[in-house]
DOROKE-872734 format. One line per field, with one value per residue (C-alpha): z, x, y; residue in three letters. Coordinates in steps of 0.1 Angstrom, whole numbers, plus 2048, in hexadecimal, padded with zeros to 3 digits. Layout:
N
Z c(Z/...)
X c(X/...)
Y c(Y/...)
res c(ALA/...)
This chain:
459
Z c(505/507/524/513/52A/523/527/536/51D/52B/531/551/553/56C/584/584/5A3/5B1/5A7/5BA/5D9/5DB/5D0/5EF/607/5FF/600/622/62D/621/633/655/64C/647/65B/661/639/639/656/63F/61F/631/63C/61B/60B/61C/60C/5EA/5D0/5D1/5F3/5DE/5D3/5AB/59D/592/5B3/5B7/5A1/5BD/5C4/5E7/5F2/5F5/5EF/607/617/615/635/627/60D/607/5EC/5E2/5FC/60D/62C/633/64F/65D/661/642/62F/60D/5EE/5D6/5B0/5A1/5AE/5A2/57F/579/58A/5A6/590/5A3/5BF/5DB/5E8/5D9/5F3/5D8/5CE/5F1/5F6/5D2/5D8/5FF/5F0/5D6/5EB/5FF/5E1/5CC/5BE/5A5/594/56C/568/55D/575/571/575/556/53F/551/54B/528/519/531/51E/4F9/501/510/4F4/4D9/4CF/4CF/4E4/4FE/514/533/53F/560/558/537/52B/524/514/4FE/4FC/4F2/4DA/4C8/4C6/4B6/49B/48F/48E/478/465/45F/463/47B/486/499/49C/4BD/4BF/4C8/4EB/4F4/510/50E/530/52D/506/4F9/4DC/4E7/4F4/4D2/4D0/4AF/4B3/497/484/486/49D/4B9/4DC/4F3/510/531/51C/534/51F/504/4EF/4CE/4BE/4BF/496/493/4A2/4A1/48E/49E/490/4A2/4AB/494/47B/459/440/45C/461/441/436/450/448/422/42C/433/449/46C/47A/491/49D/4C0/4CF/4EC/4DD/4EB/4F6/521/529/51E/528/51B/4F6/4E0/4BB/4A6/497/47B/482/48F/473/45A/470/46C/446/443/457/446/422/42D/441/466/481/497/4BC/4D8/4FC/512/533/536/522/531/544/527/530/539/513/511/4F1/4DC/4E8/4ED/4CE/4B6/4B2/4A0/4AB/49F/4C0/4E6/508/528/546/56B/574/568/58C/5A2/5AB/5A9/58D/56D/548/52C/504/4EC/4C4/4A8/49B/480/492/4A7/48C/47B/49C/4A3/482/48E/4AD/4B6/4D2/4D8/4D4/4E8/506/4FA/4E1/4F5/4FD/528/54A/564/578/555/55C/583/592/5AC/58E/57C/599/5A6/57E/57E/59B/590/569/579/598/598/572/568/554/579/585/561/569/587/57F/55E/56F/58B/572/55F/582/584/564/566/587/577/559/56E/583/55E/554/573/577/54D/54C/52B/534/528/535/526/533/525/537/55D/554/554/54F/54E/539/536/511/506/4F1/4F8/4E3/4C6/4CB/4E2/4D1/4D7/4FD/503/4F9/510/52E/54F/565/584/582/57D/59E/5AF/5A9/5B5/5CF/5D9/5DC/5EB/609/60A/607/5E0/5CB/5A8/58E/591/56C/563/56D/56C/581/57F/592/5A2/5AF/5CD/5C5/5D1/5CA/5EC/5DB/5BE/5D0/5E3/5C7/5B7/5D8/5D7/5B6/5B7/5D9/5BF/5A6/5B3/5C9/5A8/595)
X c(355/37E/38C/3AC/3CB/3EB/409/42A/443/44E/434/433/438/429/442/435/448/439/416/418/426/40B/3F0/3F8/3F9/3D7/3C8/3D8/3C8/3A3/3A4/3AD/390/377/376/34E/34C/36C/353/337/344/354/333/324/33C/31F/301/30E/320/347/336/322/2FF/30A/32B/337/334/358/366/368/38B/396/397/372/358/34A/326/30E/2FC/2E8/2EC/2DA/2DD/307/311/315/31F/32B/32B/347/33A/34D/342/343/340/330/33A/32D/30C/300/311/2EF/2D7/2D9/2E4/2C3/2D5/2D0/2AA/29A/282/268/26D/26D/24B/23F/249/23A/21B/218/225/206/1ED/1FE/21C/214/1F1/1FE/1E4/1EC/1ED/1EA/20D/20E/203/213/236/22D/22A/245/25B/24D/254/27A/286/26D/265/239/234/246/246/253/26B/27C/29F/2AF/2BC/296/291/2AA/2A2/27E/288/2A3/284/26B/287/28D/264/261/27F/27F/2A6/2B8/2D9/2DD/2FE/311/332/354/350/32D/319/2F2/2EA/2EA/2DF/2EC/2F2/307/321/331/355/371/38D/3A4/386/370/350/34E/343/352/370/35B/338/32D/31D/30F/2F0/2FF/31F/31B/322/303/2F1/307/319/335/348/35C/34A/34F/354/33E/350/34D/32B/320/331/31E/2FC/304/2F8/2D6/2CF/2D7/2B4/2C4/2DF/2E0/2F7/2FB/2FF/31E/330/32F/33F/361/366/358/357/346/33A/34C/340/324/326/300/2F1/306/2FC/2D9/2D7/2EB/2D1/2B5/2C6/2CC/2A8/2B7/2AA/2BC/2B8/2CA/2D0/2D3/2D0/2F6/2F2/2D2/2F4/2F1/2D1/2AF/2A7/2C8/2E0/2BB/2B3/2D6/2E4/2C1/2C2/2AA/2A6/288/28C/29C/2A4/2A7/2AB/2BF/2BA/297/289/29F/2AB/28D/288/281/285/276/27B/266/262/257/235/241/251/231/21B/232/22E/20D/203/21B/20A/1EA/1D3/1D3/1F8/207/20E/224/23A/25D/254/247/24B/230/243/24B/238/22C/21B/238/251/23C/234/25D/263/24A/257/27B/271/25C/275/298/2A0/298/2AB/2AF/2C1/2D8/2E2/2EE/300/312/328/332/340/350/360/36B/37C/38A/39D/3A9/3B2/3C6/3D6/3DD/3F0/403/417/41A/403/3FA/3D5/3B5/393/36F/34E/328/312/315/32F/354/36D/391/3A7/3CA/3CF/3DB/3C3/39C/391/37F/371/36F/38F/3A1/394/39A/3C0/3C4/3B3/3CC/3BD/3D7/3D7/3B3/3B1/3CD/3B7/39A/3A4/3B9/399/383/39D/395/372/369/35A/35B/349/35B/35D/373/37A/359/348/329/314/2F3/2DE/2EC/30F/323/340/34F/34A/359/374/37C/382/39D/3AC/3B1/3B9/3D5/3E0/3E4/3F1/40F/416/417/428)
Y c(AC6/ABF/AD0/AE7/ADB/AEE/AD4/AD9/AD5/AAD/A9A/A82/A5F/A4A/A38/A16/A0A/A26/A24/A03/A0C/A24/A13/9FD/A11/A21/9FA/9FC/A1B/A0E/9F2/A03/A19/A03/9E8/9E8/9E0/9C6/9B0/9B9/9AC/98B/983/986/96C/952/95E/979/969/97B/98E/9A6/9A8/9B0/9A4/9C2/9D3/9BE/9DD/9F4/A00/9EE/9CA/9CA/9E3/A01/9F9/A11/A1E/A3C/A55/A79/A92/A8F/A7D/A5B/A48/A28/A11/A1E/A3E/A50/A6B/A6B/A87/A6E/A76/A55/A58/A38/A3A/A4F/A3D/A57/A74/A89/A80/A68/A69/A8C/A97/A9D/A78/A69/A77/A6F/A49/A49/A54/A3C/A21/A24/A28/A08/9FB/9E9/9E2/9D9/9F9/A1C/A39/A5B/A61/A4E/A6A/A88/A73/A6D/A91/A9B/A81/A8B/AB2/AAB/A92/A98/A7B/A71/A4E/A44/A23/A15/9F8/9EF/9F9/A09/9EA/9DB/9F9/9F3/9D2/9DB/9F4/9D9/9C5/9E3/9E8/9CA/9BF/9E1/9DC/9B8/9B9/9A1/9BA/9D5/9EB/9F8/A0B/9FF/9FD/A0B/A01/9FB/9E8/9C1/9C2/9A0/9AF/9CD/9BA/9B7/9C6/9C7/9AB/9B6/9C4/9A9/9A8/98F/98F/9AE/99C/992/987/973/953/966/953/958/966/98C/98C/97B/999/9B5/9CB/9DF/9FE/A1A/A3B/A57/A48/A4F/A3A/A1A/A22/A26/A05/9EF/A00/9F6/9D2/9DC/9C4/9DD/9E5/A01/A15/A0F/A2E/A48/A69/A69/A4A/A4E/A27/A29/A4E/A6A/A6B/A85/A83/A96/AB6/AAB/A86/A82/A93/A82/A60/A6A/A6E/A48/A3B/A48/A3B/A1B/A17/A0F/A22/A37/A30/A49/A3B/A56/A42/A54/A73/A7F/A94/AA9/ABD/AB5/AA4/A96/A99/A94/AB7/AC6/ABF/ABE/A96/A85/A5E/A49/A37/A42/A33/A46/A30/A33/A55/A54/A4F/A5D/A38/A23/A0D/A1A/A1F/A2E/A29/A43/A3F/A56/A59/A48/A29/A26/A22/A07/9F1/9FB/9E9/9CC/9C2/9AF/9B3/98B/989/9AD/99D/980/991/99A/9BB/9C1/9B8/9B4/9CE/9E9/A07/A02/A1B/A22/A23/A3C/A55/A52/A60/A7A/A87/A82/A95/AB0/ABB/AAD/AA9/AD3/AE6/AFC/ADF/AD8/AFD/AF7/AD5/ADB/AF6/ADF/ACA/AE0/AEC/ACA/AC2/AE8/ADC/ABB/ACA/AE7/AC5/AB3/AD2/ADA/AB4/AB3/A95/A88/A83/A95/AA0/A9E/AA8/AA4/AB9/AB3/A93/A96/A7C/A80/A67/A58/A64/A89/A8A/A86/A60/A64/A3F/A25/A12/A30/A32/A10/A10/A2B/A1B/A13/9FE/9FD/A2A/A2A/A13/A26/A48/A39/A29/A4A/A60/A46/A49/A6B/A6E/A72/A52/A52/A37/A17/A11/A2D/A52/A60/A7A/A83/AA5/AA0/ABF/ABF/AC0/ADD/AF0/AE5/ABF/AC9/AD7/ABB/AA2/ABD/AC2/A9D/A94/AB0/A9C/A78/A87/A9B/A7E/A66/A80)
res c(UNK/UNK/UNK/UNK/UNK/UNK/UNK/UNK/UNK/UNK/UNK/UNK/UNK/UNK/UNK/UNK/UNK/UNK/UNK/UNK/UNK/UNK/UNK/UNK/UNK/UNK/UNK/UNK/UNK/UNK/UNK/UNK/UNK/UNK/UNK/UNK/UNK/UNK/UNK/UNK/UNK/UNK/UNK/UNK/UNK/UNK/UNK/UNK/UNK/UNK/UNK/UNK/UNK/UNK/UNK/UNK/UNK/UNK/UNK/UNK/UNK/UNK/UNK/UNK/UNK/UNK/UNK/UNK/UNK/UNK/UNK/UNK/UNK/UNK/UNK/UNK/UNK/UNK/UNK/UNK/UNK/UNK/UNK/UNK/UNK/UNK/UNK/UNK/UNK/UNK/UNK/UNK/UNK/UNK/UNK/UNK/UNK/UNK/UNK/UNK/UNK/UNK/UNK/UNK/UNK/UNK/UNK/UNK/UNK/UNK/UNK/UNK/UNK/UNK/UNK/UNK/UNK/UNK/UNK/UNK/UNK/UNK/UNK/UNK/UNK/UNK/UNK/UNK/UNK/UNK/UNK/UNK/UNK/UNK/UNK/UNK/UNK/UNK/UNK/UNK/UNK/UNK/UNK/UNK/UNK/UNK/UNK/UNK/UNK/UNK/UNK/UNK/UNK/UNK/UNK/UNK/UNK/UNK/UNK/UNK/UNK/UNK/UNK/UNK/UNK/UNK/UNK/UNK/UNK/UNK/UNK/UNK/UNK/UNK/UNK/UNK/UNK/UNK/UNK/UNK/UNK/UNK/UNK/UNK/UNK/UNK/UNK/UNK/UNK/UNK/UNK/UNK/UNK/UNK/UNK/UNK/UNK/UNK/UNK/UNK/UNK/UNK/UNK/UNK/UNK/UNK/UNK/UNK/UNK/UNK/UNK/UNK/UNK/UNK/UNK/UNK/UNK/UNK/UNK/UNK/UNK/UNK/UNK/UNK/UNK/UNK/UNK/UNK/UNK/UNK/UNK/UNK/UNK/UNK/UNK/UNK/UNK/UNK/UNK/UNK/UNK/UNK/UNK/UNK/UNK/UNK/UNK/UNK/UNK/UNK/UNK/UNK/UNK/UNK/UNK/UNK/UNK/UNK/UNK/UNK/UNK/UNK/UNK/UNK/UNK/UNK/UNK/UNK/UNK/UNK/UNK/UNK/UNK/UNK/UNK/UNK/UNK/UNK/UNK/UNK/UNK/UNK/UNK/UNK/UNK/UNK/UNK/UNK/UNK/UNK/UNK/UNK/UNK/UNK/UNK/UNK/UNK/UNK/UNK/UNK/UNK/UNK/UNK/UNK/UNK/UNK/UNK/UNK/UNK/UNK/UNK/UNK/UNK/UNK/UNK/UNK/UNK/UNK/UNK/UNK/UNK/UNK/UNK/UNK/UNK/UNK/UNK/UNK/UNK/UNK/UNK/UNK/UNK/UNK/UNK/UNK/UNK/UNK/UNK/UNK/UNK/UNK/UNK/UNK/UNK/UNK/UNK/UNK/UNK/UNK/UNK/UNK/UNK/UNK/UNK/UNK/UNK/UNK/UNK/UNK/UNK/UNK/UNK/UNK/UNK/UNK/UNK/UNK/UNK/UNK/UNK/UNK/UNK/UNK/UNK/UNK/UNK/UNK/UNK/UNK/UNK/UNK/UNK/UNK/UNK/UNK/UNK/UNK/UNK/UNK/UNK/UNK/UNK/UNK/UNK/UNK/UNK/UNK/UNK/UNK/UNK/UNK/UNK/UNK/UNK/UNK/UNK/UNK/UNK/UNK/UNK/UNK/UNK/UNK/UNK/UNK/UNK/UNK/UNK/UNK/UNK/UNK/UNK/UNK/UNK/UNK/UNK/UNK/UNK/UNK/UNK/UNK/UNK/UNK/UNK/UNK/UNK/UNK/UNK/UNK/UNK/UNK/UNK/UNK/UNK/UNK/UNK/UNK/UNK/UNK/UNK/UNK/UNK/UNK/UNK/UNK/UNK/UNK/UNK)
């Protein structure tokens, strides 16, 4: 929920000139700190294309990024031998927290007994109703990574369907879905800026309108050729964005008129509680993805359907034909996968744990919201569960349009770059924070002690 900030009667501006000079000098102070990682990452420039082993690990804040030399529970050290409260925590992928005991020894233990087989395990089944009682929906199936599942799932609803478009929001984020990166120019659909070589023009795929809005919405659905609604529950990649009060049930009934499914990806939202939004808020998808956190770090995803959809693609497939028809992966559903997310659903991701976690981030938007109000900033806080984002707007975004305009690349670097100096890393991408079980207060209290630090010395 929005975090109330009381403002000072003037709001502040920030000093550009002096944004700059002290955005240097904290690109000075990195480097002296980490030399071990500066040798590290000129070495990779022979062997890593741009010195890193995924492009966008160029984002990090600093002239190159931090190497990792282990990580436990909330925390990480580098080469250099730094400590660091770690607030990203994998933008979800470790949002259990680095390395659970409980899934250490699951994984060891499987590790010796198989890896792989393309056979089921029992794990298999204990995973399965654990999935049907959290999220509610009957079947469930598994992928690598979150994105094949939403791949697969794009697939599922257009075979039952017989349409050829789905629709995203303004500004969403579904993993490396072609056709999510699909973005309004001026109203009109056509590939989102930085889609890398993408097969087709988006508008040949895609339909794109802004979250929240019904009359938007509705209007694209009208065409009836949208197989699905591709959403999270609430928009996590462009800041924190919430639906407004109403807006899913109305979405519901408008997808149900027009005959698109409704799919939810809580790879994200899953910071809501141990079902996600679907259980939170009382959602009703006919098709949902849960992928990063899944297995505690190791490779997984998951995307479930109704009864309903199940039987339509049941009746859709042939025994001769099941394994050539877009939808698997030699590696989907390994035995090593499936044991790491049993032991990730039945021990780290509990409702015990979700208790623990939300307050810690209400703790931490309470302290930024307390910092926003002290220096009259004209920013805003959200959080979702144990998620909390703070944004450059005074108002929180009711879509990703909104978020977007509001976006400030060189502060959001500055920020970053400011608490990495001192020990706290947040999500590259944007201002996130995110709580993993074993988060403390003490963390918490760190990254308020230092944001207080930025800000007063900005303002």
């Amino acid at each position: 929920m929005p975090v109330p900030v009381r403002r000072t009667s003037t709001m502040t501006t920030i000093d550009r000139h002096r944004l700059k000079q002290l955005s240097d000098r904290e690109e000075q102070r990195f480097k002296v700190q980490h030399p071990k990682s500066a040798a590290m990452f000129r070495a990779a420039q022979d062997s890593l294309l741009g010195g890193v082993p995924m492009n966008w690990m160029k984002k990090w804040v600093g002239a190159f990024p931090v190497f990792v030399k282990d990580a436990k529970g909330a925390h990480f050290t580098c080469v250099d031998g730094r400590d660091y409260v770690d607030l990203c925590l994998g933008d979800s992928g470790a949002m259990t927290g680095h390395s659970p005991d409980v899934v250490v020894e699951a994984v060891a233990r499987q590790v010796r007994q198989g890896i792989t087989l393309m056979l089921p395990t029992e794990d298999s089944l204990h995973v399965g109703e654990d999935l049907k009682k959290r999220f509610g929906l009957a079947y469930w199936q598994f992928t690598l990574t979150a994105t094949d599942a939403n791949r697969f799932s794009i697939r599922i609803a257009r075979e039952i369907t017989q349409r050829p478009k789905i629709l995203v929001f303004h500004y969403c984020y579904h993993g490396t879905v072609d056709e999510s990166f699909a973005g309004l120019h001026d109203g009109v659909v056509g590939p989102r800026r930085g889609n890398l070589g993408p097969p087709v023009n988006p508008a040949e795929t895609t339909r794109v309108v802004e979250f929240n809005d019904l009359n938007a919405l509705e209007d694209a659905l009208k065409q009836h050729d949208v197989a699905c609604i591709l959403a999270e529950p609430a928009m996590t990649n462009v800041g924190i964005i919430l639906p407004e009060e109403g807006y899913w049930k109305a979405a519901r009934i408008l997808a149900r008129r027009y005959g698109t499914l409704l799919m939810a990806d809580e790879t994200h939202t899953i910071c809501a509680g141990p079902g996600g939004c679907t259980a939170e808020w009382k959602l009703e998808p006919d098709l949902l993805v849960f992928g990063k956190a899944i297995g505690s770090g190791i490779p997984g995803g998951t995307y479930g359907c109704t009864e309903e959809v199940a039987q339509r693609i049941s009746a859709r497939i042939h025994l001769e034909d099941c394994d050539v028809g877009g939808i698997g992966g030699t590696l989907a559903g390994n035995a090593l996968s499936l044991a790491a997310i049993r032991a990730t659903l039945e021990h780290v991701l509990t409702k015990k744990n979700f208790d623990k976690m939300i307050p810690l981030a209400v703790r931490f938007s309470d302290g930024v919201a307390a910092e926003i109000s002290r220096h009259g900033l004209p920013w805003s806080v959200q959080r979702l569960g144990c998620r909390a984002e703070y944004t450059f707007c005074e108002q929180p975004p009711r879509n990703g349009g909104e978020s977007a305009a509001a976006a400030d690349f060189e502060l959001e670097r500055f920020l970053h770059l400011y608490a990495l100096n001192r020990g706290v890393l947040l999500t590259p991408f944007h201002n996130m924070a995110l709580m993993c079980p074993e988060t403390t207060e003490a963390d918490i209290d760190v990254h308020t002690s230092v944001f207080a630090e930025a800000v007063k010395e900005l303002a």
